[in-house]
Structure formats: structure tokens, C-alpha cells
Residue frames relative to the residue before (quaternion, step in Angstrom):
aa qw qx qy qz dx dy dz
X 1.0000 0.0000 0.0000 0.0000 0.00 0.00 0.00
X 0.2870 -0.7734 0.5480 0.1384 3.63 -1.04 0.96
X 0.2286 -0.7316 0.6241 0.1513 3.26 -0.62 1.01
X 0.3916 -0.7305 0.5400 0.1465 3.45 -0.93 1.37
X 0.3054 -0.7354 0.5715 0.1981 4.25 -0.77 0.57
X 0.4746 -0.7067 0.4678 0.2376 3.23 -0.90 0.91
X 0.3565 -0.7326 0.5445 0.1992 3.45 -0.63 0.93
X 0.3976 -0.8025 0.4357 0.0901 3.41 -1.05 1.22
X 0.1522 -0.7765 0.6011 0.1124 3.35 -0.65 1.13
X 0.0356 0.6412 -0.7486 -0.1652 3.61 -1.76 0.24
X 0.2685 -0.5935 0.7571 0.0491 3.27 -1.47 1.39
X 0.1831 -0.7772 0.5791 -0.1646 2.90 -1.10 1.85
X 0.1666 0.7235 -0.6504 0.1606 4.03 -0.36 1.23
X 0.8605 -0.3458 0.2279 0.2966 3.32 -1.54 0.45
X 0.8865 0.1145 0.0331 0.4471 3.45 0.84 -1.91
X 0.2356 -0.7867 0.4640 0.3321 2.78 2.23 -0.19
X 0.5443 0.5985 -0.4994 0.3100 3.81 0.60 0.79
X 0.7521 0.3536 -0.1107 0.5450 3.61 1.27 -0.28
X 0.8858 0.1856 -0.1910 0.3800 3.49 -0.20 -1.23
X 0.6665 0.4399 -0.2605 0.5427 3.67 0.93 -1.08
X 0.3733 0.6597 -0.3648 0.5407 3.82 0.88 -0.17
X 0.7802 0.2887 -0.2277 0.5060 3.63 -0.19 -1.63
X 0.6532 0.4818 -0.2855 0.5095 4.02 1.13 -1.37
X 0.6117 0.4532 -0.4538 0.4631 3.62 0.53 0.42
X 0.6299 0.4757 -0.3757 0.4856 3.65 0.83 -1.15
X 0.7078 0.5603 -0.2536 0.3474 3.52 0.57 -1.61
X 0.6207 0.5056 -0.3031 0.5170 3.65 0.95 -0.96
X 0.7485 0.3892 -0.2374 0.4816 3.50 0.53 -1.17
X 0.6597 0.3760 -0.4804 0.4389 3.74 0.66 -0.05
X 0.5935 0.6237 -0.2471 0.4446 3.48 1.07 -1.67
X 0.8650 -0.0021 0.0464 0.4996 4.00 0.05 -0.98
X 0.1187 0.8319 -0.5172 0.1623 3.95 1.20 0.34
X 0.6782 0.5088 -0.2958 0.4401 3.61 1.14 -0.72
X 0.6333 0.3977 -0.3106 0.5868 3.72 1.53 -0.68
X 0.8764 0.3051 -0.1410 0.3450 3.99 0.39 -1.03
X 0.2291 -0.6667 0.6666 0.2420 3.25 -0.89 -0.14
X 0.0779 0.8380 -0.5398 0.0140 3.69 -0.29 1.04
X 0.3564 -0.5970 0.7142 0.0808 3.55 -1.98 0.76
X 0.2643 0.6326 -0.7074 -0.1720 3.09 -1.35 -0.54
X 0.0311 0.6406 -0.7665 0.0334 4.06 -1.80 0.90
X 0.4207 -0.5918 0.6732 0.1402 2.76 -1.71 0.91
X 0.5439 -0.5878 0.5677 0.1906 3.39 -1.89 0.43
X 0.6810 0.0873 -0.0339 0.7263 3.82 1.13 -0.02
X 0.0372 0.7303 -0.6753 -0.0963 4.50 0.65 1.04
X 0.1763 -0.7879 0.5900 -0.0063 3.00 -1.99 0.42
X 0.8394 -0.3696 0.2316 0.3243 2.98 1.44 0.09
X 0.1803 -0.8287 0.4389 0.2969 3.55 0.45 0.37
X 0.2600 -0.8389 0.4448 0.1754 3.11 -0.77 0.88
X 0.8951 -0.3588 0.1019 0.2442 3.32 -1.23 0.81
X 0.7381 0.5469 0.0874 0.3854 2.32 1.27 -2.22
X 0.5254 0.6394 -0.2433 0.5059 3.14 1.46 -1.21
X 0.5725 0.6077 -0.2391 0.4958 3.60 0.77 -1.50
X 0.8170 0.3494 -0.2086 0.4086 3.46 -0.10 -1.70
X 0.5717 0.5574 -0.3566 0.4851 3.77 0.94 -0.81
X 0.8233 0.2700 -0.2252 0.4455 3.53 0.57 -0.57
X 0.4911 0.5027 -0.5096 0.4963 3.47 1.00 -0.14
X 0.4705 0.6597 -0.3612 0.4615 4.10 1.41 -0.90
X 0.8325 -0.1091 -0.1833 0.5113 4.13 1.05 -0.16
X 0.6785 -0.6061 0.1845 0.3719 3.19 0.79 1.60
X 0.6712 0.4254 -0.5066 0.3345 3.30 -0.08 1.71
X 0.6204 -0.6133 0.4523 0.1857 2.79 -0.97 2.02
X 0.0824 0.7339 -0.6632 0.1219 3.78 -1.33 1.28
X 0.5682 0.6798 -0.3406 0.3146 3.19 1.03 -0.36
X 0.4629 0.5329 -0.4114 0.5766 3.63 1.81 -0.01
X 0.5901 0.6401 -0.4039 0.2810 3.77 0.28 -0.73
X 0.3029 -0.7335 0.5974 0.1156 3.97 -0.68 0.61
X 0.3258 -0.6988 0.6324 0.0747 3.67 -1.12 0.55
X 0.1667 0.8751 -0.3864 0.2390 3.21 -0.36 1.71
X 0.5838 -0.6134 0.3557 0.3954 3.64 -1.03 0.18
X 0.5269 -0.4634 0.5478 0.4555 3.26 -0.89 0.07
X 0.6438 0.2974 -0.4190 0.5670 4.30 0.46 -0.59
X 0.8720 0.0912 -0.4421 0.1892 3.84 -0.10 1.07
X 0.0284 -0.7487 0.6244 -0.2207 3.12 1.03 1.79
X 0.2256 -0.6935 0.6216 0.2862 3.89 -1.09 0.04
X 0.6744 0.4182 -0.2520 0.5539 3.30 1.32 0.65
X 0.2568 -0.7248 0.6385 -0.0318 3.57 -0.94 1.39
X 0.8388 0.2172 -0.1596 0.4730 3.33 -0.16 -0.79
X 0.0673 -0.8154 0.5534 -0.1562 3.61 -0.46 1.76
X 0.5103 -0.6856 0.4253 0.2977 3.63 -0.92 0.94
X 0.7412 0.0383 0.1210 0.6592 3.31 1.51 -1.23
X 0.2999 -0.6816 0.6557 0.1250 3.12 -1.48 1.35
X 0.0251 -0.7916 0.6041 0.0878 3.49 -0.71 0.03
X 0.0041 -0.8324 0.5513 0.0568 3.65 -0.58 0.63
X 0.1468 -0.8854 0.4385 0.0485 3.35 -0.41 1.11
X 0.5918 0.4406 -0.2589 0.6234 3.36 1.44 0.71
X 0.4651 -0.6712 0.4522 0.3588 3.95 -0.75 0.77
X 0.5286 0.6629 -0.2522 0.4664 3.54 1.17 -0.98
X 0.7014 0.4576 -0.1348 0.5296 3.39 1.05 -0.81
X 0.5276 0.5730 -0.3069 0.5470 3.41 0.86 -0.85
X 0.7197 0.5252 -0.1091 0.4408 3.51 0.40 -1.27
X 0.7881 0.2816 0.0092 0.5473 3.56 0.65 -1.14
X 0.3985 0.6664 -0.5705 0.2678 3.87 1.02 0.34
X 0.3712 -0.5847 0.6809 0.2383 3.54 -1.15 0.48
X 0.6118 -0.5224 0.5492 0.2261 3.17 -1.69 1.30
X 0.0874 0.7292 -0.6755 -0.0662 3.14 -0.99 0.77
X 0.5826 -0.4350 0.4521 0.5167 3.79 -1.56 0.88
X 0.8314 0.3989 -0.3836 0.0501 2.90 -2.27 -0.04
X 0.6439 -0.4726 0.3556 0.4855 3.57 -0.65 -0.19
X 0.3659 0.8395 -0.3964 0.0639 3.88 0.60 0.05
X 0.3276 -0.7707 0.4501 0.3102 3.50 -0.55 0.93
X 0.2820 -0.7627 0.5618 0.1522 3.24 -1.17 0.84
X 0.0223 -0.8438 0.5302 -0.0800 3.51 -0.17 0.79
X 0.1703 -0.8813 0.4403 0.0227 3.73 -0.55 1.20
X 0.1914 0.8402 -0.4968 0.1027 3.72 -0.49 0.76
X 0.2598 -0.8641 0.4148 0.1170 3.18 0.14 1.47
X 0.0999 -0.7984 0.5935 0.0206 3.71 -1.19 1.08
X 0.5173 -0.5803 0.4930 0.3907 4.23 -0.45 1.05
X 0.5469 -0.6524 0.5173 0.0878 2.94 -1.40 0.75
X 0.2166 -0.8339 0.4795 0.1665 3.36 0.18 1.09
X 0.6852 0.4817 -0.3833 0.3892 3.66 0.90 -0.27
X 0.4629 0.7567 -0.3371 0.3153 2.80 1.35 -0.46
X 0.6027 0.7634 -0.1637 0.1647 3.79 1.47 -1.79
X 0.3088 -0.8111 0.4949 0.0422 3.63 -0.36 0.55
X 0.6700 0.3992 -0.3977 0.4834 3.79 -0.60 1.20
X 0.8864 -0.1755 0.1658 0.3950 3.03 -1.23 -0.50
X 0.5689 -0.5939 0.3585 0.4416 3.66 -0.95 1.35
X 0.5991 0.4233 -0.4423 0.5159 4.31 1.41 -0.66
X 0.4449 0.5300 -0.5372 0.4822 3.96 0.30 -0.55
X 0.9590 -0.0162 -0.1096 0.2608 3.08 -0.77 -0.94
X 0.1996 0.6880 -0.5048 0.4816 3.26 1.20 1.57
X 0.6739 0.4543 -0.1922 0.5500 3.13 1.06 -1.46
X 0.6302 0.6101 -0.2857 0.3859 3.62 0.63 -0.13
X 0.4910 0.2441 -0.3656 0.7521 3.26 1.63 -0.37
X 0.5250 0.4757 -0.5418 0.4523 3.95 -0.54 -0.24
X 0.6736 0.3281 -0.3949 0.5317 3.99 0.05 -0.24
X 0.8178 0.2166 -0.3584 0.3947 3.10 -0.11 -1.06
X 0.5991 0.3671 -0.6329 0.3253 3.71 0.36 -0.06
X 0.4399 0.6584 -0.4507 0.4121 3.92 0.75 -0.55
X 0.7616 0.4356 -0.1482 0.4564 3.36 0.34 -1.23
X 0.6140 0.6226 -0.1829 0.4494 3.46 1.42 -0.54
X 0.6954 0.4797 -0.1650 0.5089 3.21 1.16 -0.95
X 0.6799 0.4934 -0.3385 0.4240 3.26 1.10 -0.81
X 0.5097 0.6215 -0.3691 0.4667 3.35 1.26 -0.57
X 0.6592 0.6014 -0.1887 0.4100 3.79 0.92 -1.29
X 0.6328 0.5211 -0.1539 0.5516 3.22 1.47 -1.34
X 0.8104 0.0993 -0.2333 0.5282 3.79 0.83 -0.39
X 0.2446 0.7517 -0.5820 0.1907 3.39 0.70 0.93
X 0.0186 0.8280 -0.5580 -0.0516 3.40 -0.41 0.71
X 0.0898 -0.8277 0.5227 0.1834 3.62 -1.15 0.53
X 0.2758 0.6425 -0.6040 0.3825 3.65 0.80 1.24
């Protein structure tokens, strides 16, 4: 019997405080059995608050997760890059190996303006909007 290896994803966003953050939790609850997943940012800042609370909002625990560079992944060689920010797209660091890089750009929920619920509801889409993306990721 062959035991299949989980192909490694890194979700890749600017501050790694918001979008690639939620696409890490979501990937690793949602398909944890197919991927192995990362996510760093090109300038981290911090997980943000919000990010946390939106997902604790459909039961998954982020609040262990760390904001980081890409120079302190413990992993170089990635099946798939993903960049979920244009800024990011632009500004990925080369990494060895054969990885696909694959780009899909998602608003910045920290980014939102208005009310402290406005721009609650702003990470609620994009994680919404996130998941579906996660749900039809396909690697064939």
C-alpha cells in the first residue's frame, strides 16, 4: 500500500495578519488530510484580532497561529504558492523547487472603513469568500 504525502501549500499576503492567516486555518481544518499548509507575509504585522474573531464566529481556533516572514518558514520547497494579495503577487521571494505559483486576489479586510460591525463584516466575506476558494481548490 502507498501512502500518498501531502502536498504543501504556503498562502502568501502582505502582513500575513488577516487574509493568508484565515487561508491557513481554513485549509488546515477544511482539507488538513490532503495539504500541509503555511501562510507568511512579505512585510508580517501581526495577527489581527478580527481575523481570530471571524473564525472563532465558525469554530476554528486561530489564535495559536504566529505572523511571519517568508525567511522563517521551516519549509522552502512548496507544492503551491498562493498569493492572496496583489502586493504579494509582486513581491514573493523566489523560493527553491518546482512550486506552482498561483494568484487570486482577495480585499483586504483590514483595510475597511465604518463601523467597528462594517468592518467586521468585511473580514466575514472575505473569510466566506476564502473558503470557497479552499473548497474548490483543485490540484489536477
Amino acid at each position: 500500500m502507498e501512502i500518498a504525502l501531502k502536498k504543501k501549500v504556503l498562502f502568501l499576503c502582505t502582513g500575513n495578519s488577516a487574509r493568508s492567516q484565515m487561508a491557513e486555518g481554513l485549509m488546515r481544518h477544511l482539507r488538513g488530510d490532503e495539504f500541509e499548509v503555511y501562510s507568511a507575509g512579505v512585510e508580517p504585522k501581526g495577527v489581527h484580532p478580527k481575523a481570530v474573531q471571524a473564525m472563532q464566529e465558525i469554530g476554528i481556533d486561530i489564535s495559536g497561529q504566529k505572523s511571519k516572514h517568508t525567511d522563517e518558514l521551516p519549509v522552502r520547497d512548496f507544492d503551491y504558492i498562493i498569493t492572496l494579495c496583489d502586493h504579494a503577487a509582486q513581491n514573493c521571494p523566489v523560493f527553491l523547487g518546482k512550486g506552482v505559483r498561483l494568484h487570486h486576489g482577495f480585499s483586504d479586510p483590514a483595510a475597511a472603513v465604518g463601523s467597528d460591525h462594517e468592518m467586521f463584516d468585511a473580514f466575514r466575506k472575505v473569510r466566506d469568500e476564502l473558503k470557497q476558494f479552499i473548497l474548490r481548490f483543485d490540484t489536477d
